[in-house]
KOLDRENDO-859119 format. One record per atom (N, C-alpha, C): residue number from 0; residue in one letter; chain; atom name; x negated, z negated, y. Coordinates in nm, 4 decimals. Atoms other than C-alpha are relative to their C-alpha. Layout:
<rs>
NUM|A|A|CA|X|Z|Y
...
</rs>
This chain:
<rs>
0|X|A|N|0.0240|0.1176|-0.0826
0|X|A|CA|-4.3914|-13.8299|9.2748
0|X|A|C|0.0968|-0.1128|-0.0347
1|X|A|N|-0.1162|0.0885|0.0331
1|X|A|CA|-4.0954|-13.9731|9.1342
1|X|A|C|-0.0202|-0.1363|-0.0840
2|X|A|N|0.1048|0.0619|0.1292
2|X|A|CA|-4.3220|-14.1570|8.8392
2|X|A|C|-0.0614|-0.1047|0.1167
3|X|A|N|0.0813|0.0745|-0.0592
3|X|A|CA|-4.5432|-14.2604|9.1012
3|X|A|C|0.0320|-0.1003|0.0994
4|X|A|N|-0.1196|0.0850|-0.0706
4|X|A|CA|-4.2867|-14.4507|9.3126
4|X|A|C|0.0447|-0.1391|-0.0776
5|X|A|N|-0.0189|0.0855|0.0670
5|X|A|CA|-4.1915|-14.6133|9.0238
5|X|A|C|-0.0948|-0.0939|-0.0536
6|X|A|N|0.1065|0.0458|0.0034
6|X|A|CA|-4.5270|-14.7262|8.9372
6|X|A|C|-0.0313|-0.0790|0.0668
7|X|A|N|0.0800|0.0849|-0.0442
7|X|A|CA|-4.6048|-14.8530|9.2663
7|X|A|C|0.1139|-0.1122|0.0498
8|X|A|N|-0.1338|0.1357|0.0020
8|X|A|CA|-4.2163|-15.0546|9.2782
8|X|A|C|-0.0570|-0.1470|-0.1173
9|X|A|N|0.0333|0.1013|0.1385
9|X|A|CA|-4.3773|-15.2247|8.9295
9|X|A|C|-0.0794|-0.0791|0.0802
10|X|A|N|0.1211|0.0683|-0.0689
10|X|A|CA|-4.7213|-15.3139|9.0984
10|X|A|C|0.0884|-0.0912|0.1206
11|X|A|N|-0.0410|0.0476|-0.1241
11|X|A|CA|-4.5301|-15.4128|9.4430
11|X|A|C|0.0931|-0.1505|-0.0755
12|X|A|N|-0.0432|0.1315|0.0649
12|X|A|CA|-4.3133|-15.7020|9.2025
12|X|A|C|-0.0833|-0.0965|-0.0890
13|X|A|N|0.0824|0.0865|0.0635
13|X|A|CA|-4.5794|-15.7798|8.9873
13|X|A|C|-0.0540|-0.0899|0.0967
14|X|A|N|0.0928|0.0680|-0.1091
14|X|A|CA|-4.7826|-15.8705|9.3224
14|X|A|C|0.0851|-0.1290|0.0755
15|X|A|N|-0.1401|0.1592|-0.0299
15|X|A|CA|-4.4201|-16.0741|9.4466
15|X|A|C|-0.1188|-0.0676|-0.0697
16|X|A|N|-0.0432|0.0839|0.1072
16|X|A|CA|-4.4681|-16.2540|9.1137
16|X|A|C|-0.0984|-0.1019|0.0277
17|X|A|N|0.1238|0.0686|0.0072
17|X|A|CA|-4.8299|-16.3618|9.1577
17|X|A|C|-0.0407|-0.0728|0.1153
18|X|A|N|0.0416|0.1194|-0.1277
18|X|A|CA|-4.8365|-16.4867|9.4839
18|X|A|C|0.1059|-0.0495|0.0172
19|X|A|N|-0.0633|0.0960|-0.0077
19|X|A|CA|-4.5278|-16.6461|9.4189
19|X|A|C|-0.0349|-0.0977|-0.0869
20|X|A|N|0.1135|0.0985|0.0727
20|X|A|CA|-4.7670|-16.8306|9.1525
20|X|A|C|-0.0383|-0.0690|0.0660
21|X|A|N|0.1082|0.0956|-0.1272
21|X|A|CA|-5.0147|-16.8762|9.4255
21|X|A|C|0.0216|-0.0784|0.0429
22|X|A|N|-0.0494|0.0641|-0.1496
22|X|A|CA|-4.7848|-17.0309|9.6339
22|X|A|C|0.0833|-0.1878|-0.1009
23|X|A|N|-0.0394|0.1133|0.0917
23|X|A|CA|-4.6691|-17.2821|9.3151
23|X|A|C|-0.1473|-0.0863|-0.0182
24|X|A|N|0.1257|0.0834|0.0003
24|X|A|CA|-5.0206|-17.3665|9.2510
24|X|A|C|-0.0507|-0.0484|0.0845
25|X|A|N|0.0590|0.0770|-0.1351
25|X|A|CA|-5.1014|-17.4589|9.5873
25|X|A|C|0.1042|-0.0979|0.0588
26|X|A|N|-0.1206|0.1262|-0.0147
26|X|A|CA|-4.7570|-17.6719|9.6206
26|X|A|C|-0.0486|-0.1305|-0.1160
27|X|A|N|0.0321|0.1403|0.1084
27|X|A|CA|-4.9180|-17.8608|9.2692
27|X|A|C|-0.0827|-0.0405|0.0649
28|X|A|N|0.1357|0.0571|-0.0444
28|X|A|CA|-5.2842|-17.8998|9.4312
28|X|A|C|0.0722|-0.1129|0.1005
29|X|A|N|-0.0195|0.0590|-0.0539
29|X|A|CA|-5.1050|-18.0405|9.7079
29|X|A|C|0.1023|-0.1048|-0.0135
30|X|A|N|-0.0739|0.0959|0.0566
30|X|A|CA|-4.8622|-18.2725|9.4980
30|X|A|C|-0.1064|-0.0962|-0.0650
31|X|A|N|0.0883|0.0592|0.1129
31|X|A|CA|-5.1817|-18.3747|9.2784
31|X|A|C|-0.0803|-0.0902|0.0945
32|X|A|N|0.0381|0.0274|-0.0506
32|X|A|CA|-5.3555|-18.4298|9.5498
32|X|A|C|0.0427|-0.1568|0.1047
33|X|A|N|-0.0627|0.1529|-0.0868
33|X|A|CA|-5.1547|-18.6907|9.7261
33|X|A|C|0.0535|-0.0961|-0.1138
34|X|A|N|-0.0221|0.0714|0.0900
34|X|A|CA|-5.0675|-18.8290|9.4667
34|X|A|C|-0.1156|-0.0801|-0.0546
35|X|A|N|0.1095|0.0265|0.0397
35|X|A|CA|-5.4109|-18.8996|9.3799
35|X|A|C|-0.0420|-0.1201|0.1131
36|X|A|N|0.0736|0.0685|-0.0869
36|X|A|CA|-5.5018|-19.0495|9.7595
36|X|A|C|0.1084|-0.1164|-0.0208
37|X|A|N|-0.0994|0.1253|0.0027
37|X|A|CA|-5.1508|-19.2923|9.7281
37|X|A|C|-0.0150|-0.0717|-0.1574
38|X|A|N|0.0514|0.0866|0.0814
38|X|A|CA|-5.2868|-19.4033|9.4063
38|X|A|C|-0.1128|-0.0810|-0.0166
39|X|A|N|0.1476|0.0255|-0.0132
39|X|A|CA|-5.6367|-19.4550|9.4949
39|X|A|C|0.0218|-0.1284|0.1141
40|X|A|N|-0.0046|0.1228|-0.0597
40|X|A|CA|-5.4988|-19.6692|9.7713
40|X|A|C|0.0700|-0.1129|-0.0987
41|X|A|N|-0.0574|0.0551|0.0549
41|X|A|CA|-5.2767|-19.8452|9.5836
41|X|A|C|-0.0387|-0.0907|-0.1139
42|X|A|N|0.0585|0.1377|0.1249
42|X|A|CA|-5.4739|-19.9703|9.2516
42|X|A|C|-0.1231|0.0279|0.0148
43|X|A|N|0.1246|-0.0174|0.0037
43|X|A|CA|-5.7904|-19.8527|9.3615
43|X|A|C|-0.1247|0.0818|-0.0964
44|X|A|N|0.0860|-0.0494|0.0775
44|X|A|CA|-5.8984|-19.6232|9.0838
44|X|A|C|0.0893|0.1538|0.0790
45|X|A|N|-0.0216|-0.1851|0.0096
45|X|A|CA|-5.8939|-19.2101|9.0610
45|X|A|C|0.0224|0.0086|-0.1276
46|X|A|N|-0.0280|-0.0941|0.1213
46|X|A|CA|-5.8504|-18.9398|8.8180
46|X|A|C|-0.0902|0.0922|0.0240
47|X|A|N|0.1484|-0.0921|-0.0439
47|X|A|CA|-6.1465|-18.7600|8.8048
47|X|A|C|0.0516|0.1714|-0.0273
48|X|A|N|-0.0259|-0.1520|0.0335
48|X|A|CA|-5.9551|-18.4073|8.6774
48|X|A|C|0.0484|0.0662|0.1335
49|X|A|N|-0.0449|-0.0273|-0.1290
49|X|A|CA|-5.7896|-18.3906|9.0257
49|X|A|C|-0.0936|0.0787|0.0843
50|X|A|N|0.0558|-0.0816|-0.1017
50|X|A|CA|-6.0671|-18.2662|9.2485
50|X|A|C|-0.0242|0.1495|-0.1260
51|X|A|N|-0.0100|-0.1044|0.0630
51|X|A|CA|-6.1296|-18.0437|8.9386
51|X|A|C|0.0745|0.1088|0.0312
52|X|A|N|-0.1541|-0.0010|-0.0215
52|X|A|CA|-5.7870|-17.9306|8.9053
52|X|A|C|-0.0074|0.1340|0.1108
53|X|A|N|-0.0036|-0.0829|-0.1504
53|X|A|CA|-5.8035|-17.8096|9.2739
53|X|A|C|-0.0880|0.0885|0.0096
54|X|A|N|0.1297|-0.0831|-0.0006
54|X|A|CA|-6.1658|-17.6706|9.2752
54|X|A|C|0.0905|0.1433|-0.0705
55|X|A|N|0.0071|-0.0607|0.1090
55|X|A|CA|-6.0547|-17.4529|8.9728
55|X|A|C|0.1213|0.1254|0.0884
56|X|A|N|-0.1102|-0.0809|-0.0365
56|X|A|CA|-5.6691|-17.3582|9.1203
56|X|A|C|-0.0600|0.0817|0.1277
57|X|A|N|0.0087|-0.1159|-0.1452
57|X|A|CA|-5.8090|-17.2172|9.4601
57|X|A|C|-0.0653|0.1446|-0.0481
58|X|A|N|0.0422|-0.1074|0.0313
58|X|A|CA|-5.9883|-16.9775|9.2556
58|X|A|C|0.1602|0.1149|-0.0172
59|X|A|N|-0.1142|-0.0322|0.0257
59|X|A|CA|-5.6399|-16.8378|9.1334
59|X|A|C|0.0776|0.0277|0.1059
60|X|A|N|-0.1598|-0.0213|-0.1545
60|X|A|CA|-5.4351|-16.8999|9.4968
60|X|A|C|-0.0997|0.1324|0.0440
61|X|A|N|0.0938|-0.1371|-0.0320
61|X|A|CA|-5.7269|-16.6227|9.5824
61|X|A|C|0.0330|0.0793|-0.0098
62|X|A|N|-0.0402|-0.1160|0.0511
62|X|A|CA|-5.6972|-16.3750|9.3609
62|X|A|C|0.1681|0.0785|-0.0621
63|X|A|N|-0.1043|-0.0044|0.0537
63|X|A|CA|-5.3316|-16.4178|9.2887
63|X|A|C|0.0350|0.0569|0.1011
64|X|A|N|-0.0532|-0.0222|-0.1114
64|X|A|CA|-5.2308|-16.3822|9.6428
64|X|A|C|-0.0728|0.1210|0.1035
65|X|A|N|0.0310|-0.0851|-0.1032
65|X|A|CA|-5.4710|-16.1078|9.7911
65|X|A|C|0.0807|0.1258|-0.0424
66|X|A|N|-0.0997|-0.1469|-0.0283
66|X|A|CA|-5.2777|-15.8134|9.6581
66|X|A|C|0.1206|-0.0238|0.0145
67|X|A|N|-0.1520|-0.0064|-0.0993
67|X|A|CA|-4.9558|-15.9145|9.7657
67|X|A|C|-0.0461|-0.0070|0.1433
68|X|A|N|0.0555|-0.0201|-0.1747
68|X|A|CA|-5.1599|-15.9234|10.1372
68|X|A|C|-0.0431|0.1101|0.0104
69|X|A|N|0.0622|-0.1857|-0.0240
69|X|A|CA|-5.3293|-15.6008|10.0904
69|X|A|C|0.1323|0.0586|-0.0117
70|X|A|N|-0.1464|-0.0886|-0.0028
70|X|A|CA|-4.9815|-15.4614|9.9665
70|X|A|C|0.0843|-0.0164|0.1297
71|X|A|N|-0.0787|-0.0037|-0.0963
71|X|A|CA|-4.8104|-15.5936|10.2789
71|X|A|C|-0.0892|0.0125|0.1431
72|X|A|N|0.0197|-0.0177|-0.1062
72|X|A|CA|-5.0838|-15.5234|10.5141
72|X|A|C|-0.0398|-0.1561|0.0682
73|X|A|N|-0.0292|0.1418|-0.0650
73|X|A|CA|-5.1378|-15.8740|10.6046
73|X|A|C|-0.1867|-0.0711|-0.0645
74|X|A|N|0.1218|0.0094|0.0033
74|X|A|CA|-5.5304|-15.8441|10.5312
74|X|A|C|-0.0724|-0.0052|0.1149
75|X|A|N|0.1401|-0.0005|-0.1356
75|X|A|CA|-5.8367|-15.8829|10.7944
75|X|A|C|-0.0063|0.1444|0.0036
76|X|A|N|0.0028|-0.1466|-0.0430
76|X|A|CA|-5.8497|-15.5546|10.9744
76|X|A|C|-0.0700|0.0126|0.1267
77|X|A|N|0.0841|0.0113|-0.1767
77|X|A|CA|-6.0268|-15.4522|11.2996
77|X|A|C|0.0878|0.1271|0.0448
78|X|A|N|-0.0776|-0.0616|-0.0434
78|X|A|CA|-5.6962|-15.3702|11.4595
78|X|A|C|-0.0212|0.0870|0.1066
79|X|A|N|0.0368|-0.0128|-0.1625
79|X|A|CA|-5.8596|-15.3666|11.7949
79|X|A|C|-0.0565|0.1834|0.0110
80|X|A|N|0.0505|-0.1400|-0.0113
80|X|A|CA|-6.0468|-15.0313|11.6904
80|X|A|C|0.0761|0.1034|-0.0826
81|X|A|N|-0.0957|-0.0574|0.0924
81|X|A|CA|-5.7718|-14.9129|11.4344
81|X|A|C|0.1199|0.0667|0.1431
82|X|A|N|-0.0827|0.0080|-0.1102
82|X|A|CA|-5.5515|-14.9092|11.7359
82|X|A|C|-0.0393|0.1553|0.1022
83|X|A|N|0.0963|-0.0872|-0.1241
83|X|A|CA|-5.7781|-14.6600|11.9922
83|X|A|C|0.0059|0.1327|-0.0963
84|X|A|N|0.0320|-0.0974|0.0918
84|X|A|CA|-5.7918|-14.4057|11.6609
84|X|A|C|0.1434|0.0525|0.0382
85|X|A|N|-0.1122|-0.0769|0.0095
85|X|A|CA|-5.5755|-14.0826|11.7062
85|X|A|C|0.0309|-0.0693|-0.1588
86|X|A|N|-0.0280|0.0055|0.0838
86|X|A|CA|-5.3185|-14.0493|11.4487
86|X|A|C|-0.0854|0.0426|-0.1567
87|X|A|N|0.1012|-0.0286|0.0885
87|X|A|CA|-5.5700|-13.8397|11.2469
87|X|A|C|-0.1157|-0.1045|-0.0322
88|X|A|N|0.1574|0.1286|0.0377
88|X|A|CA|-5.8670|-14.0579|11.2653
88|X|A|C|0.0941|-0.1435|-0.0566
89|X|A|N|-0.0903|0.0713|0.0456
89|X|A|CA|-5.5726|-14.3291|11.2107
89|X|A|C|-0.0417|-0.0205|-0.1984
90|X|A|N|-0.0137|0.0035|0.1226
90|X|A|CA|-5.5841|-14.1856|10.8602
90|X|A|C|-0.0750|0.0283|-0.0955
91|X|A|N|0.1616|-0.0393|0.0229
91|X|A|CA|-5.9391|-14.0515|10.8122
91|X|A|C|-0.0250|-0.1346|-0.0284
92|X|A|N|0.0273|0.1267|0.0297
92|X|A|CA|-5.9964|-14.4387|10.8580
92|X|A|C|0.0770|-0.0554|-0.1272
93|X|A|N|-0.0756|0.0220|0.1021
93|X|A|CA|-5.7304|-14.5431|10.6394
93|X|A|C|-0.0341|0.0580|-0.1540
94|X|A|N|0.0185|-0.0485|0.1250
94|X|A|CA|-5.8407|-14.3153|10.3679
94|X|A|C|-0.1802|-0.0524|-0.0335
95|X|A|N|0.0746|0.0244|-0.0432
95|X|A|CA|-6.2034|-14.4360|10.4510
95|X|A|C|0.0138|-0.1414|-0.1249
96|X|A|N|-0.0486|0.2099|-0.0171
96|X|A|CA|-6.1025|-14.7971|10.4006
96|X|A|C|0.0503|-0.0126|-0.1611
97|X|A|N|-0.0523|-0.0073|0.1397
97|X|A|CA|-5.8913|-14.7127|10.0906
97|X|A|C|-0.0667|0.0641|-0.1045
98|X|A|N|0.0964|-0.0021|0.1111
98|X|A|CA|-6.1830|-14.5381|9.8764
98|X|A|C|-0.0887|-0.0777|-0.0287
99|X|A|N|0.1122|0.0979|0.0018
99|X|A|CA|-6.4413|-14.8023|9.9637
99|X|A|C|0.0799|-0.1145|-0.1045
100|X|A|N|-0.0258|0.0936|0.0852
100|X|A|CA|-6.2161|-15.0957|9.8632
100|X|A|C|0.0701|0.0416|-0.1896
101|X|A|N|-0.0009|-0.0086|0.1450
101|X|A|CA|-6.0946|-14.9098|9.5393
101|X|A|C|-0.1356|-0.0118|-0.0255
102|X|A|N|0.0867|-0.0060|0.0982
102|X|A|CA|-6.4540|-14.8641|9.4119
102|X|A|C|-0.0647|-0.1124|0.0021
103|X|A|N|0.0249|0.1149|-0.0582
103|X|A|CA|-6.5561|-15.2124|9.5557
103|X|A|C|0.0823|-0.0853|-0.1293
104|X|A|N|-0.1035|0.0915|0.1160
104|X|A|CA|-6.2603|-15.3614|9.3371
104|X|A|C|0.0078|0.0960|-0.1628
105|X|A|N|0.0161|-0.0111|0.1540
105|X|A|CA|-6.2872|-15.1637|9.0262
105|X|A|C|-0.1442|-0.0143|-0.0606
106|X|A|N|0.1407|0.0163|0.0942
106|X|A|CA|-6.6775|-15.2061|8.9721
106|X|A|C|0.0337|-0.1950|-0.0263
107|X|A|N|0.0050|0.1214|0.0352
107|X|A|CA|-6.5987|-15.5902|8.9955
107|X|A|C|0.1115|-0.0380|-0.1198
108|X|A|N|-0.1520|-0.0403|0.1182
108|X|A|CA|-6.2543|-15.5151|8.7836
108|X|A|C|-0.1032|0.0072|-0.1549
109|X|A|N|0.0636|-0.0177|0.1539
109|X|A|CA|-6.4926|-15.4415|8.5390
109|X|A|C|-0.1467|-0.0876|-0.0348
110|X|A|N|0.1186|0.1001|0.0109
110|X|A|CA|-6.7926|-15.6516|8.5796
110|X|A|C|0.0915|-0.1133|-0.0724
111|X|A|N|-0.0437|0.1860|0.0345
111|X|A|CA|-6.5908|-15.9615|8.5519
111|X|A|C|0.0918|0.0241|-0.1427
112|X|A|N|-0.1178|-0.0008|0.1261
112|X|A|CA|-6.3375|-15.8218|8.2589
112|X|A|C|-0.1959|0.0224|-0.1076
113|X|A|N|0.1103|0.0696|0.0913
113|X|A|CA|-6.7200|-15.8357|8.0996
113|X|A|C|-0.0226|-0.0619|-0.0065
114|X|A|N|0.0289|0.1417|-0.0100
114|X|A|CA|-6.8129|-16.1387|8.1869
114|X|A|C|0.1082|-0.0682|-0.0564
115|X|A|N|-0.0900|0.1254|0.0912
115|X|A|CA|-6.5016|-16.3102|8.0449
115|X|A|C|0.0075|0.0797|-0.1580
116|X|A|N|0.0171|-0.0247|0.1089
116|X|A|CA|-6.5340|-16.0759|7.7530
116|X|A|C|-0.1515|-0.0773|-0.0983
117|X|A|N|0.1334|0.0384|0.0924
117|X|A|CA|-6.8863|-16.2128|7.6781
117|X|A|C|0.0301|-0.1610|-0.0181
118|X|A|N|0.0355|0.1494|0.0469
118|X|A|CA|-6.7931|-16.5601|7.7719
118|X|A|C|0.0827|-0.0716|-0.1165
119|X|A|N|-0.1012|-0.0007|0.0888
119|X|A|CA|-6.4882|-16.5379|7.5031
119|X|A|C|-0.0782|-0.0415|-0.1069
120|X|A|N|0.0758|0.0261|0.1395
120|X|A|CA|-6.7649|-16.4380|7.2535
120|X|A|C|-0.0997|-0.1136|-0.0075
121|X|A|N|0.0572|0.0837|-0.0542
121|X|A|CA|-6.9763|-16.6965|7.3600
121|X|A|C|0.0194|-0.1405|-0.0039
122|X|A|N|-0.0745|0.0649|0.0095
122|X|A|CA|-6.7393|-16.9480|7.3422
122|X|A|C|-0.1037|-0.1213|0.1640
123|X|A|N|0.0527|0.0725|-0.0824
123|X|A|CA|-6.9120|-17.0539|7.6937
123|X|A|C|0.0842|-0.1157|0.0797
124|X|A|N|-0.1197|0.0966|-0.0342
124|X|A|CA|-6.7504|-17.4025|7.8451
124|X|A|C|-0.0690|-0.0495|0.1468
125|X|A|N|0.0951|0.0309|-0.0954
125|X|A|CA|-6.8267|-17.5347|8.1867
125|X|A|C|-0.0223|-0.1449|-0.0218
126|X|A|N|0.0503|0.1113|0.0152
126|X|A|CA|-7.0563|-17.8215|8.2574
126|X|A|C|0.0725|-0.0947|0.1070
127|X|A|N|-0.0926|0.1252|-0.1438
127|X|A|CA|-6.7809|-18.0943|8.4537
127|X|A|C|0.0558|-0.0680|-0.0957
128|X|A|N|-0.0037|0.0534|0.0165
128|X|A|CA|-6.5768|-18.3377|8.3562
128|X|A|C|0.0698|0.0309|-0.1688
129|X|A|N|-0.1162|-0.0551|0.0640
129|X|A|CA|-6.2756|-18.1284|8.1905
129|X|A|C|-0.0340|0.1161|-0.1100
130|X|A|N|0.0514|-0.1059|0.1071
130|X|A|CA|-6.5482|-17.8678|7.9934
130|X|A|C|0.1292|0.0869|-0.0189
131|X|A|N|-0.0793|-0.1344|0.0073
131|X|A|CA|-6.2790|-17.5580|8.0253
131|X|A|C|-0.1331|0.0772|-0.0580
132|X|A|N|0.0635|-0.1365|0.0263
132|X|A|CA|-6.4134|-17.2512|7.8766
132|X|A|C|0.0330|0.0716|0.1272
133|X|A|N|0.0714|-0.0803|-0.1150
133|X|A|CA|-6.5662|-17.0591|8.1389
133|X|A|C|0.1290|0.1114|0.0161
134|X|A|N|-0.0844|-0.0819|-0.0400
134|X|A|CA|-6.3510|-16.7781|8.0779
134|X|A|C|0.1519|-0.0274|0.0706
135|X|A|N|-0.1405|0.0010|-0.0772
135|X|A|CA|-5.9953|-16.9469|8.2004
135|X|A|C|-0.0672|0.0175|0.1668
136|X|A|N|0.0160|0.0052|-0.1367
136|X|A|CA|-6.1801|-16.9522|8.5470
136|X|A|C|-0.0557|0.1434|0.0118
137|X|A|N|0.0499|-0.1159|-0.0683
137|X|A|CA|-6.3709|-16.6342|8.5581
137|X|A|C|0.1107|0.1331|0.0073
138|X|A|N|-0.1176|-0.1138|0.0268
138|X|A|CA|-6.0440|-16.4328|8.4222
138|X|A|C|0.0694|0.0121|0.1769
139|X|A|N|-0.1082|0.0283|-0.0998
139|X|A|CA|-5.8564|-16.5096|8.7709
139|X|A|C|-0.1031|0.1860|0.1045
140|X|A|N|0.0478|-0.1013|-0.0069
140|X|A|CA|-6.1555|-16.2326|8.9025
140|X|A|C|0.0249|0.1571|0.0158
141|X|A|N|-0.0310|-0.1793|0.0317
141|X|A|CA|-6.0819|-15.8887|8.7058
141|X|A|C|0.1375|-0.0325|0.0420
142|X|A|N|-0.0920|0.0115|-0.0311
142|X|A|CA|-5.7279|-15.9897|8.7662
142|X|A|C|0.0342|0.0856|0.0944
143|X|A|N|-0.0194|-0.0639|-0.1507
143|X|A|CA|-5.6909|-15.9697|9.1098
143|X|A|C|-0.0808|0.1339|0.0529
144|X|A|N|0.1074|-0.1579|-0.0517
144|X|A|CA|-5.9749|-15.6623|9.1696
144|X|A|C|0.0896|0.0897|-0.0950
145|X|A|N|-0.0410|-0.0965|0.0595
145|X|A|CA|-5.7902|-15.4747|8.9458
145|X|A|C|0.1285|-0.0038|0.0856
146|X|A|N|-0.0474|0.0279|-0.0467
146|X|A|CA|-5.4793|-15.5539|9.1086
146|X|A|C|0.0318|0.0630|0.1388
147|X|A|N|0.0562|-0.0371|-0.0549
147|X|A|CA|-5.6101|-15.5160|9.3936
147|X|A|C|-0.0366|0.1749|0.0546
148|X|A|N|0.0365|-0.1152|0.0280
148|X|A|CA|-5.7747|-15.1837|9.3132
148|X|A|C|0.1343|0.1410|0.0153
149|X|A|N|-0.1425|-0.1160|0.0012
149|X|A|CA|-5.3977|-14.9977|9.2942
149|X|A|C|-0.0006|-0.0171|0.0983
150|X|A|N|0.0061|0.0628|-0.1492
150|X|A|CA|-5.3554|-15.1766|9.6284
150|X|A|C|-0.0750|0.1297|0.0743
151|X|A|N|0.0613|-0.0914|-0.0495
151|X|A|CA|-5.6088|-14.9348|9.7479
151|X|A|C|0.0265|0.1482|-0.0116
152|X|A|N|-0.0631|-0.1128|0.0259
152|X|A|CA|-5.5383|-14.6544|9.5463
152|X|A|C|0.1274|0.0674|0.1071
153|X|A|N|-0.1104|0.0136|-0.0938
153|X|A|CA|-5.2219|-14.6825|9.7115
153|X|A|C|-0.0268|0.0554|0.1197
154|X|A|N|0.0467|-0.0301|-0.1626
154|X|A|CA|-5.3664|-14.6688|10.0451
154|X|A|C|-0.0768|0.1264|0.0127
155|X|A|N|0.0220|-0.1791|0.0353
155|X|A|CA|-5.5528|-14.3300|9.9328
155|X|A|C|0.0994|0.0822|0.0104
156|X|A|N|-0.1350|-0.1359|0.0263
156|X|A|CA|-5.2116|-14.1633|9.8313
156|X|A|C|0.0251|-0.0214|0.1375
157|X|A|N|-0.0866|0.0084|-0.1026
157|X|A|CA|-5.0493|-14.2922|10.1718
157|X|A|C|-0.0703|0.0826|0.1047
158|X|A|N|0.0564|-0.0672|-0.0709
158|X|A|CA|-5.3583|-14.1756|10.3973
158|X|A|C|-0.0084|0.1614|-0.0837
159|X|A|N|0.0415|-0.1255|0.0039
159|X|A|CA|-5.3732|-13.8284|10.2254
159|X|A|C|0.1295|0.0338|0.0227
160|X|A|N|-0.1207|-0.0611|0.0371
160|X|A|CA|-5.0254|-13.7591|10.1630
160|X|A|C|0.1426|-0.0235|0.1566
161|X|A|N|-0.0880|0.0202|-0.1252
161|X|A|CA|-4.8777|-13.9096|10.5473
161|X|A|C|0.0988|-0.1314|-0.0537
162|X|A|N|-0.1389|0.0982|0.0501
162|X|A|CA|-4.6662|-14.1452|10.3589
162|X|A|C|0.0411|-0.0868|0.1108
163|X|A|N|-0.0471|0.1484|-0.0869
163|X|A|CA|-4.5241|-14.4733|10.5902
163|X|A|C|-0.0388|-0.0870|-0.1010
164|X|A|N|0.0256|0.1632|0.0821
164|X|A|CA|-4.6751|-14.7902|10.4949
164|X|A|C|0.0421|-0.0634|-0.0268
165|X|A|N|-0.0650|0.0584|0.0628
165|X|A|CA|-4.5349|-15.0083|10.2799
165|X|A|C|0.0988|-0.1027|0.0509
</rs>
């Protein structure tokens, strides 16, 4: 178990790392962003990459930031009936909860790590102002579901094994 500790210390900093990303990219949107309306007053034109820009980053504050929330518990839950559950059913649920969203997040883990594999080969670009290749936006996806996916795992070992939550 000693391995597996260490494993889920890696995952638990990687997840820091990424929603301390999240939390940079959503400090730029909201630098870009004002910056954009105090220019727009000011000489009266835009920057058309800006609403882009933003569109594009929320994909990222998403998937960057849900497994550091699943890891700390700080996901949508239906406490109200989590609550009323003996300790057993407590963990019956819990283990419940934690096989669904692993297989939930690794079929999309892998859908989407196809989809940016095809759109690679593909060399597919989107149709806006800034034409990105498709894949910098769809990558943000397998990312996080994979991510994600340990997240759950996780929550398997803890409900079978009694562990204390993270």
């Amino acid at each position: 178990m000693a391995l597996y500790t260490l494993i889920v210390r890696l995952f638990s900093r990687l997840n820091l790392a990424c929603a301390v990303l999240a939390s940079a990219i959503l400090f730029f949107i909201a630098t870009i962003i004002f910056v954009e309306v105090v220019g727009r007053a000011l000489t009266g034109t835009s920057q058309l990459w800006v609403v882009e820009v933003s569109e594009y980053s929320l994909l990222y504050i998403t998937f960057l930031g849900a497994p550091y929330l699943l890891e700390k518990n700080q996901h949508v839950m239906l406490d109200v009936l989590y609550a009323h559950l003996s300790p057993s059913g407590q963990r019956a649920a819990a283990l419940f909860n934690g096989v669904l969203g692993l297989l939930v997040c690794v079929a999309l883990a892998i859908v989407g790590t196809q989809v940016v594999i095809d759109q690679i080969a593909s060399g597919v670009r989107e149709v806006t102002v800034m034409r990105p290749h498709s894949f910098w936006l769809t990558l943000s996806l397998p990312l996080g579901m994979a991510l994600m996916a340990f997240q759950f795992l996780d929550q398997c070992v803890r409900a079978v094994t009694g562990r204390a939550e993270a």
